[in-house]
N, C-alpha and C positions, 0 to 999 in steps of 0.2 A: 373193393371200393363200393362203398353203398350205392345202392338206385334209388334217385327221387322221383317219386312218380304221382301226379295230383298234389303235393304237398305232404306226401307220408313217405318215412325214409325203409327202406327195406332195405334185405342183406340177404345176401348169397350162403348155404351151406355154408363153406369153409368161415367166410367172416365171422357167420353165425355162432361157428366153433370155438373162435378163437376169441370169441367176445366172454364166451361161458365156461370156456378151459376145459373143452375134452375134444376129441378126436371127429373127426368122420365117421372112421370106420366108428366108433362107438355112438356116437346118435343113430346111423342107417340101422345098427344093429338093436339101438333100443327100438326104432319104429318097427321095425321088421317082428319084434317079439311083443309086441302091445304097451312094452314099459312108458312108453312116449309117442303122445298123438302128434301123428304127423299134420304139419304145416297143412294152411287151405288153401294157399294161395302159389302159384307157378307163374312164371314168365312163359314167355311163348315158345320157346324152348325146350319147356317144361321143367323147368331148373325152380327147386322150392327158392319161397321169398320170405323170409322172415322179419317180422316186426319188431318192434321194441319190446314187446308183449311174449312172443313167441320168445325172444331170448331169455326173458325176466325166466319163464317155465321152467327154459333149459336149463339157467344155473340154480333154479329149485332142486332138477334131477339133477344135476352136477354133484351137489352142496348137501345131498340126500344123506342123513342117518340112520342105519338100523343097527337093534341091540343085537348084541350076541343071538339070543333066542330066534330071533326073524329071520338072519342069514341062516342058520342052520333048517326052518323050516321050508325057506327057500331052495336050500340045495335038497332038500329033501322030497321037496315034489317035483321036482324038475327027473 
């Protein structure tokens, strides 16, 4: 369930997931390896709060395309 806070609507991880169609674990694991800048903003909790903004991103990385050529140089520096 969204939080309104000031007049701007945030979203919790999971919402945040579910609004951009991938996982938990797969965003914490994009942040965790640089693919996806993490959120600035926390509750007092310290639970990320995502914007309308911050989701627009995520289904960018979601929604992401690479050619053949790029996955392969990708698994190759890894």
């Amino acid at each position: 369930m969204p939080v309104t806070l000031n007049g701007q609507t945030y979203y919790r991880t999971a919402e945040a997931c579910a609004l951009a169609g991938t996982s938990r674990n797969t965003l914490l694991r994009w942040i965790r390896e640089g693919s996806f800048a993490d959120v600035t903003l926390r509750d007092r909790k310290g639970w990320r709060l995502f914007t309308e903004s911050d989701i627009q991103r995520l289904r960018e990385e979601v929604n992401k395309i690479q050619k053949k050529d790029s996955v392969k140089e990708t698994i190759k520096s890894k």
